[in-house]
RODO-2510 file (C-alpha; in nm, 4 decimals, decimal comma):
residues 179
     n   res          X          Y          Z
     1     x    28,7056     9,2862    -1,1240
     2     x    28,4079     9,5106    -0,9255
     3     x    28,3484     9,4266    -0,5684
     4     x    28,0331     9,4009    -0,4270
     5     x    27,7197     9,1388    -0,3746
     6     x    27,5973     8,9253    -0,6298
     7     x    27,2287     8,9084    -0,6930
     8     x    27,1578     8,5894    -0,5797
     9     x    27,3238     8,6944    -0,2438
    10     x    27,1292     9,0002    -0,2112
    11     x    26,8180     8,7834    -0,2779
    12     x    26,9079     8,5371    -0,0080
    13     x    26,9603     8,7689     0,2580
    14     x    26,6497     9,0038     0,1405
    15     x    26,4665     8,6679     0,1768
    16     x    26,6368     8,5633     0,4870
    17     x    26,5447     8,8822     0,6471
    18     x    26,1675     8,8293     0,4837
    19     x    26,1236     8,5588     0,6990
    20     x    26,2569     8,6771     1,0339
    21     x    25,9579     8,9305     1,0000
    22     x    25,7098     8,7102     0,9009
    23     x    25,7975     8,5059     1,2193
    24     x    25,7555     8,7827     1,4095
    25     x    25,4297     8,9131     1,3008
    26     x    25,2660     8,5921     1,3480
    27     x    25,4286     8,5290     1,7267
    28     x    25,3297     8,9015     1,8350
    29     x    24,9629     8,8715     1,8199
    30     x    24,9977     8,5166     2,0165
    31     x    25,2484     8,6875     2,2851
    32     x    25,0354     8,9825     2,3266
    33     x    24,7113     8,7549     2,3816
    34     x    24,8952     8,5413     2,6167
    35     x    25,0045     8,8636     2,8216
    36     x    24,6463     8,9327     2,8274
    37     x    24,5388     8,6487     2,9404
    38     x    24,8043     8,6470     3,2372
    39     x    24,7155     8,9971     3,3266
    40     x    24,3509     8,8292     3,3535
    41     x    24,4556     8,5577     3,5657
    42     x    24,6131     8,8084     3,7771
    43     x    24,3457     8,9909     3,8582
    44     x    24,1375     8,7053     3,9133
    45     x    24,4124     8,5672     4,2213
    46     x    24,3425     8,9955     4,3283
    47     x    23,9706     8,9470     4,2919
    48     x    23,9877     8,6078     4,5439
    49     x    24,2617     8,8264     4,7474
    50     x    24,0207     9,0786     4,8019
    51     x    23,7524     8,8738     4,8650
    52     x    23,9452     8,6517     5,1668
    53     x    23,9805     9,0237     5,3229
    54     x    23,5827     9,0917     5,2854
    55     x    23,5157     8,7348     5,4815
    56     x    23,8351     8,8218     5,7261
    57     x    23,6483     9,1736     5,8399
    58     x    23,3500     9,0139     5,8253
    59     x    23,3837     8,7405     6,0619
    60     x    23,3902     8,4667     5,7429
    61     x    23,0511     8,6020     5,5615
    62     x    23,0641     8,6334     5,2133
    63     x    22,8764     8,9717     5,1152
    64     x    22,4879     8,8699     5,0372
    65     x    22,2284     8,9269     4,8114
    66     x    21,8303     8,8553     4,8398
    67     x    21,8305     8,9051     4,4552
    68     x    22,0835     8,5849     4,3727
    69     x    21,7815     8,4114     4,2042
    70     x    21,8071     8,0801     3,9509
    71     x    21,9214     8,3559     3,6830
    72     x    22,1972     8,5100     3,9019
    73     x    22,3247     8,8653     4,0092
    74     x    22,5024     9,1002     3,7490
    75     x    22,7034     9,3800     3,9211
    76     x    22,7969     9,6375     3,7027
    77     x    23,0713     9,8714     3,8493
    78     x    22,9286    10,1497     3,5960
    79     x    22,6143    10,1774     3,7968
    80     x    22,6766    10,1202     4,1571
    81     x    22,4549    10,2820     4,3936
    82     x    22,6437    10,5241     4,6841
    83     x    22,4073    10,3932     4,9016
    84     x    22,4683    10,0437     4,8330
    85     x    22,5076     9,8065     5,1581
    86     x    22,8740     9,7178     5,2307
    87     x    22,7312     9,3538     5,3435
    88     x    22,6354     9,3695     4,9363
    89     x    22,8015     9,2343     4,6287
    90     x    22,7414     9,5652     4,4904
    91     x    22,9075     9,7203     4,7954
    92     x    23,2015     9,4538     4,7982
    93     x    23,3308     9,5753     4,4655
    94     x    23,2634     9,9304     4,5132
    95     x    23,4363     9,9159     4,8845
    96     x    23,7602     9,6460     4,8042
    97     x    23,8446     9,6835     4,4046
    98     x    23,9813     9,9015     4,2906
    99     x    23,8393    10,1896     4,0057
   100     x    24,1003    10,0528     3,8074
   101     x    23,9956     9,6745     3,8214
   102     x    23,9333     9,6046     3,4593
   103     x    23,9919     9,3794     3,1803
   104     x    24,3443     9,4574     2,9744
   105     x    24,1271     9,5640     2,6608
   106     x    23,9558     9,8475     2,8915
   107     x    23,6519     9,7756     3,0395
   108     x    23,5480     9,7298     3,4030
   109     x    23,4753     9,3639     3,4887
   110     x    23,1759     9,3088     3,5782
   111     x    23,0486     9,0388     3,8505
   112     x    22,7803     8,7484     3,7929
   113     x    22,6788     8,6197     4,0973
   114     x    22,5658     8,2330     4,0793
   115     x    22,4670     7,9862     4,3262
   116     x    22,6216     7,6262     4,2454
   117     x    22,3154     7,4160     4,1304
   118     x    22,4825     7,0622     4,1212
   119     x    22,2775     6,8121     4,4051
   120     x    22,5816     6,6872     4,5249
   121     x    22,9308     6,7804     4,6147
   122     x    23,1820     6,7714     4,3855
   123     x    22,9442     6,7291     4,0852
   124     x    22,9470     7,0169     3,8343
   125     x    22,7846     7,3289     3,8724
   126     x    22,6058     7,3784     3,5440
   127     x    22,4839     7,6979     3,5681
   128     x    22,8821     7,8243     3,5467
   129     x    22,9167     7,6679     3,2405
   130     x    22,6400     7,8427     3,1098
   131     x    22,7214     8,1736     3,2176
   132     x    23,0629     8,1906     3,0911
   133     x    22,9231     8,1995     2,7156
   134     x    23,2195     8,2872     2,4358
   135     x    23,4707     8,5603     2,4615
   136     x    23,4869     8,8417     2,5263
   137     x    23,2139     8,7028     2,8008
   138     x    23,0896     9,0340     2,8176
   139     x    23,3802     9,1094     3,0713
   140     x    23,1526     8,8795     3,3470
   141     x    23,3675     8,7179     3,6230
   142     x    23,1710     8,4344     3,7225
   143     x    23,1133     8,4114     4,0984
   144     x    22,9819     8,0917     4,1495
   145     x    22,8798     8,0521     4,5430
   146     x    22,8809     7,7364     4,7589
   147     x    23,1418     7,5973     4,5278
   148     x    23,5081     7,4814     4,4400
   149     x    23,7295     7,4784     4,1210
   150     x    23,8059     7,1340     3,9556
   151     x    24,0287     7,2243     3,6572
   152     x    23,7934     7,4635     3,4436
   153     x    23,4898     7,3909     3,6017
   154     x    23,3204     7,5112     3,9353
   155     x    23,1877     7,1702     4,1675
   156     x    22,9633     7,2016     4,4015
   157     x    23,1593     7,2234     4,7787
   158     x    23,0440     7,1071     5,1220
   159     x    23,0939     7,4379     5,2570
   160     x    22,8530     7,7451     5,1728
   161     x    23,1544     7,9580     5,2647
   162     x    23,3628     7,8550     4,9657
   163     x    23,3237     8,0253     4,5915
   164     x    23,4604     7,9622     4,2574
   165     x    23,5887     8,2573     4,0869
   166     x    23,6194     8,1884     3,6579
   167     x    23,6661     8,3640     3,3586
   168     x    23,6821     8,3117     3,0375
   169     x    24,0097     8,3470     2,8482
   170     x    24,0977     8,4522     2,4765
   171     x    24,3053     8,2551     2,4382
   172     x    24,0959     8,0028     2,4982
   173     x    23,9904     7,7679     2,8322
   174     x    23,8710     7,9160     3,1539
   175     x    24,0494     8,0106     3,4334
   176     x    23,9017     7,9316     3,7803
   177     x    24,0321     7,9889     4,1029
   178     x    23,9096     7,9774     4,4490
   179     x    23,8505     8,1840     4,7399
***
């Protein structure tokens, strides 16, 4: 009598094994997204972090901007003036991010400036929604002044010193967070 493995046991573990790699190609791509997207929240809580220091040296002010019209702001870190004001939005990021502050598929994130458009507190500011669009979103963090987060969206707060921060996530839903 020969020793050895029969074919139907070779086939079992051969399929066996088959699936324990199938398993793991289809959880990877969800586990990498999800680190992605917790990277992105990260950065967000640094973004807020950064911006609490900006109002603690400057005696509460957010940084301003007589160019925050009904369409917004875009700052793009790729074209940042040297001369830019450090009371600016455009002179917030370039003076308190870092050169490294950028999405986890590589680029910079930019900023879109918003003022909350809802007539009352606590009712949705629907110009956020707008902005945030699908993702990628174009890499925009969504600044959304004179406003609070209420789950996803960004309400409109009694303070003018308060902003929404949000971002749009791949793997799907927004994150918001205050400042």
């Amino acid at each position: 009598m020969k020793k050895g493995f029969t074919i139907i046991e070779t086939s079992l573990v051969l399929a066996i094994a088959g699936l324990i790699f199938l398993m793991v190609f289809i959880a990877l791509p969800t586990l990498q997204r999800s680190q992605r997207d917790a990277r992105r929240r990260d950065d967000m809580m640094t973004f807020a972090s950064n911006l609490k220091k900006y109002q603690t040296n400057n005696r509460g002010a957010l940084p301003v901007s007589s160019r925050i019209g009904p369409s917004g702001l875009l700052v793009n870190p790729d074209s940042i003036e040297e001369n830019a004001s450090e009371t600016s939005w455009a002179g917030f990021y370039r003076d308190y991010m870092k050169d490294d502050f950028a999405d986890p598929d590589g680029p910079k994130y930019k900023l879109f400036v918003i003022k909350c458009d809802a007539s009352s507190v606590n009712t949705t500011c629907s110009n956020t929604t707008e902005q945030m669009g699908e993702y990628p979103n174009d890499n925009k963090i969504v600044v959304t002044l004179q406003a609070l987060c209420s789950g996803e969206n960004a309400v409109a707060a009694a303070s003018p010193r308060r902003v929404a921060i949000s971002y749009k996530l791949e793997g799907g839903g927004i994150y918001c967070g205050n400042s």
